[in-house]
C-alpha positions, 0 to 999 in steps of 0.5 A, spaced: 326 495 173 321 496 170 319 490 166 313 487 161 311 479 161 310 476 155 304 470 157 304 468 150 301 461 148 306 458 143 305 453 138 310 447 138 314 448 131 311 454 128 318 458 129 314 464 124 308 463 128 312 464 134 316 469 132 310 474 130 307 473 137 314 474 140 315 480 136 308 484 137 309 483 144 316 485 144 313 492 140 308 494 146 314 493 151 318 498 146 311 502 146 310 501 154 318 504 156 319 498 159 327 496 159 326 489 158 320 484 155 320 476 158 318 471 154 316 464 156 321 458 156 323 455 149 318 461 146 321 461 139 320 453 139 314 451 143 315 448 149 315 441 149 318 440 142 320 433 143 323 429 137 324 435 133 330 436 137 333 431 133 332 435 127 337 439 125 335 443 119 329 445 125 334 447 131 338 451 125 331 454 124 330 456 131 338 459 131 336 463 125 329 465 128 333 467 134 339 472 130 332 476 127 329 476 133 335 479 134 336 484 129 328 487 131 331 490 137 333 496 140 334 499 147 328 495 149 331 487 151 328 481 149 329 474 154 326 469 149 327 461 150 330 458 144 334 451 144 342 452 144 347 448 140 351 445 145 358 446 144 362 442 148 363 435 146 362 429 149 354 431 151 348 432 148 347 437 142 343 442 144 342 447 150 334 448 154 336 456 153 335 463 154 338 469 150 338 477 151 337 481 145 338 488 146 341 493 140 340 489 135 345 484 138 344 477 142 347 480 148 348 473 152 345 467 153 345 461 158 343 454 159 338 452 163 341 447 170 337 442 172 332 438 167 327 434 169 326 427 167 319 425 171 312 424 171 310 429 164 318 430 162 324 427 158 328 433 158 335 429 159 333 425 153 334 430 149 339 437 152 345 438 155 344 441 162 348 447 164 353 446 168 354 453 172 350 459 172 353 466 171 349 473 172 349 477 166 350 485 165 344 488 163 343 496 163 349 496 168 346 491 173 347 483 175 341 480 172 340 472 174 337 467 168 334 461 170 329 456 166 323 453 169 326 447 173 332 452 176 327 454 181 325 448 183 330 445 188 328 448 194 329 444 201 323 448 204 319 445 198 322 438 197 326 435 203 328 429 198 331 434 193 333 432 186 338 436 185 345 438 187 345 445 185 341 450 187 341 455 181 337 462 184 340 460 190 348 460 187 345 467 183 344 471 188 351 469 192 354 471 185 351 479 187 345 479 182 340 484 183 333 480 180 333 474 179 328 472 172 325 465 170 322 463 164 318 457 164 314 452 161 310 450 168 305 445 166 298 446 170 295 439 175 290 441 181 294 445 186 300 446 182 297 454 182 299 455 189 305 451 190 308 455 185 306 461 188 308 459 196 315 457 192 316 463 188 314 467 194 319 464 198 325 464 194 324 472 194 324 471 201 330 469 201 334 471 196 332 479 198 331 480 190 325 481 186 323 474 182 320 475 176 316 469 173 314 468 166 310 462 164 308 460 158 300 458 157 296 454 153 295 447 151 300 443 147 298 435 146 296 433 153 299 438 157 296 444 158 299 451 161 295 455 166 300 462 166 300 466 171 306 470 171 308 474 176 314 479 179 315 479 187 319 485 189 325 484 194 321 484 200 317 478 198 310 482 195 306 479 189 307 486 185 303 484 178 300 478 176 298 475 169 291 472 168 290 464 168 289 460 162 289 466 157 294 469 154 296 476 158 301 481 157 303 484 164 307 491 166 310 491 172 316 495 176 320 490 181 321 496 185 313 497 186 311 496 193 306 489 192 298 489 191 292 486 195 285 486 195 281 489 189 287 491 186 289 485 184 285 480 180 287 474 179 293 473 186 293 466 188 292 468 195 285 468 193 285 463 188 279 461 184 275 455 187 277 448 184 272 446 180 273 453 176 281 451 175 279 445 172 273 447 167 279 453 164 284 448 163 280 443 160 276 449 155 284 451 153 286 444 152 280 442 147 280 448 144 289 448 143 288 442 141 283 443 135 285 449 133 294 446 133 292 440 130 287 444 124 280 443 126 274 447 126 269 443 128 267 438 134 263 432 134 260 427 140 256 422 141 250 425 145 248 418 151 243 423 157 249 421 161 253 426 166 260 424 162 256 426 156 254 432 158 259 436 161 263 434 155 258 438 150 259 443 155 266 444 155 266 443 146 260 449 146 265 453 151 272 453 147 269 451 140 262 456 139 255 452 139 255 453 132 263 449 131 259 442 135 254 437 133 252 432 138 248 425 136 243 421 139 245 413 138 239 410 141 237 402 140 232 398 143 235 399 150 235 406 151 230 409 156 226 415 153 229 419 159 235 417 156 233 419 150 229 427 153 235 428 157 240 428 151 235 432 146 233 437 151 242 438 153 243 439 145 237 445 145 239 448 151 246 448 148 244 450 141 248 445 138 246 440 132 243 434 133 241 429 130 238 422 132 241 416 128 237 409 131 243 403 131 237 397 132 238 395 124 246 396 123 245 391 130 239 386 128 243 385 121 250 384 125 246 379 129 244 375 123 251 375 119 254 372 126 248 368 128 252 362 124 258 363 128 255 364 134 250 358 134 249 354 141 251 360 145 248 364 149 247 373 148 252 376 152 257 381 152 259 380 145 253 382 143 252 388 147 258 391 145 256 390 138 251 396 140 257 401 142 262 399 135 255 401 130 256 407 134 263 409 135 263 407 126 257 412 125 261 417 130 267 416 125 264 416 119 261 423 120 268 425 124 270 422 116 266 425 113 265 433 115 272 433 118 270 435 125 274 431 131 271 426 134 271 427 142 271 422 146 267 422 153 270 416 158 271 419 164 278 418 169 275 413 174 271 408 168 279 408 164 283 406 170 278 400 171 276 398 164 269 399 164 269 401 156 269 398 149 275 397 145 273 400 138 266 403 141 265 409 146 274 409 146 272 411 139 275 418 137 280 423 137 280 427 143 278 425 151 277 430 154 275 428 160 280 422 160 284 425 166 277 427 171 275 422 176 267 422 176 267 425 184 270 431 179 265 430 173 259 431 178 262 438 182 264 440 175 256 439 173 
């Protein structure tokens, strides 16, 4: 069958932005003969939709939004992610679904089976799950539809499994021909080769080719690698899209599979780690600016390696000309410090501004003298020195509507070593989840 990937990097909530992507994607299908275009897990809504679930007029809006969808196909099919209305009562009151479009029509749908509620996701708050699964014609053939967590219940994979069901697994007995997965897969170090391994082994085993599409992107603190791929029956990787960008992939699940040079991006080569992390944090700090509707990006500029790497990655997903650094020194900071700082911003090509907090410092000194008097200078003094610099970071974030990144690393939160109200000021922390052991590698 020859299909087409849809990697697209959908916007929680935009249902019309969605939709639009939806749509141009669905047309190169029709332009490329394909006989059916994939889209990711909850493509209509943007996955996680959380608390938007409870809405109804939003999961009306969805529905409505899907029956469009709808109208704009022809013979080419359409999978889309979208959320269902539960129709059996007692149980939640919406479905983790995936529809097939075709001729103008909603073809059929299903729910997806297993739905986790660990670690990053609360799907069980908030979906009825599936209680079977059962193929689907299409074009005269049995099709399976699976929903990212289906095909995670593999024994070879996870010896404790979570689940009783084993939904691709069921599909296959059940006589299907290709087995399909629409996911919302989020990215952490590793995660690219287990899913690979995983999917790989599932064709293995079912002798069916497995098609995988995933959604990309950043959406809050997830961000989404992509890397959709189809594995024809006897196992072989015959397409794969790219990592961390949006990526439209035709492939035939018939095709004998790729290797070498032909085919980039294949996780059996994959980039090196730090390549991997670097990607991910662009995307998720350019998602995040751009999804929450700002332009422009501004950071406190110390000399340090935190700083640094910080500015790197606000220049590499942002443009040099959309980042502003400031250099905050006081009567402590060493002019090695203060050389590093301003020699990082011209490399760089950033703005840069040095503003001096030693006058905000000594006049807040003299207000709290009186109150302070009999005791000796201590903490609470050098922590004055990282608030006047997180309020004169605000202040500007306030004033030009730039977001204020923070540039606290993983290793310093977990033990405390931060100022509440200081250098904890700010809209973003990038590098929040990366232990400094990693910061050095990524520099």
């Amino acid at each position: 069958m020859k299909i087409a990937l849809a990697q697209i990097n959908p916007i929680v909530g935009d249902l019309a932005g969605n939709e639009a992507k939806i749509l141009a994607a669905y047309q190169r299908g029709v332009e490329a003969a394909v006989e059916i275009v994939v889209c990711p897990e909850l493509s209509l809504t943007g996955y996680p939709p959380r608390d938007l679930l409870l809405k109804k007029r939003f999961v009306a809006g969805n529905l409505e939004t899907l029956n469009r969808l709808a109208l704009a196909t022809g013979k080419t099919g359409l999978l889309v992610g979208f959320v269902g209305e539960n129709q059996l009562k007692p149980g939640r009151a919406v479905t983790n679904s995936v529809a097939l479009l075709q001729h103008g029509k909603v073809i059929a749908t299903r729910a997806k089976t297993l739905l986790p509620t660990y670690d990053v996701f609360d799907e069980d708050r908030y979906f009825e799950p599936a209680t079977g699964n059962l193929p689907v014609d299409f074009n005269g053939r049995k099709i399976g539809l699976t929903i990212c967590e289906d095909i995670w219940n593999d024994e070879d994979f996870w010896p404790e499994r979570r689940y009783r069901h084993n939904p691709p697994v069921d599909l296959a007995e059940a006589g299907v021909e290709i087995i399909f997965n629409l996911s919302a897969s989020p990215w952490h170090i590793g995660k690219n080769q287990t899913r690979f391994e995983m999917l790989r082994n599932l064709a293995q085993k079912a002798k069916r080719p497995v098609v995988f599409c995933n959604q990309v992107g950043g959406n809050d603190e997830l961000i989404f690698d992509g890397g959709s791929c189809v594995f024809n029956g006897v196992a072989e990787l015959v397409a794969q899209g790219k990592l961390f960008e949006e990526d439209f992939v035709v492939a035939d699940t018939g095709s004998a599979g790729i290797a070498g040079d032909e085919a980039p991006n294949v996780l059996f080569k994959p980039p090196c780690a730090e390549e991997l992390i670097y990607k991910a944090l662009v995307l998720g700090l350019r998602d995040y600016l751009h999804k929450c509707g700002f332009k422009s990006a501004v950071l406190g500029l110390s000399g340090g390696i935190d700083s640094a790497v910080t500015a790197v990655l606000a220049v590499a997903a942002l443009g040099r000309e959309n980042v502003r650094g400031l250099s905050l020194p006081s009567q402590f900071s060493s002019q090695h410090s203060l050389d590093d700082a301003r020699i990082l911003a011209g490399r760089l090509g950033i703005q840069y501004d040095v503003v001096p907090i030693q006058t905000g410092f000594e006049s807040l000194k003299q207000t709290l003298k009186p109150i302070f008097a009999g005791r000796p200078e201590d903490t609470a003094e050098e922590n004055i020195q990282a608030r006047l610099r997180g309020v004169i970071l605000m202040a500007l974030s306030n004033k030009f509507g730039s977001l204020l990144l923070t540039t606290g690393n993983k290793s310093e939160l977990a033990v405390g070593y931060c100022t509440l109200y200081g250098d904890m000021c700010g809209g973003l922390a990038v590098i929040s989840d990366v232990p400094k052991t990693i910061i050095y590698r990524l520099a």
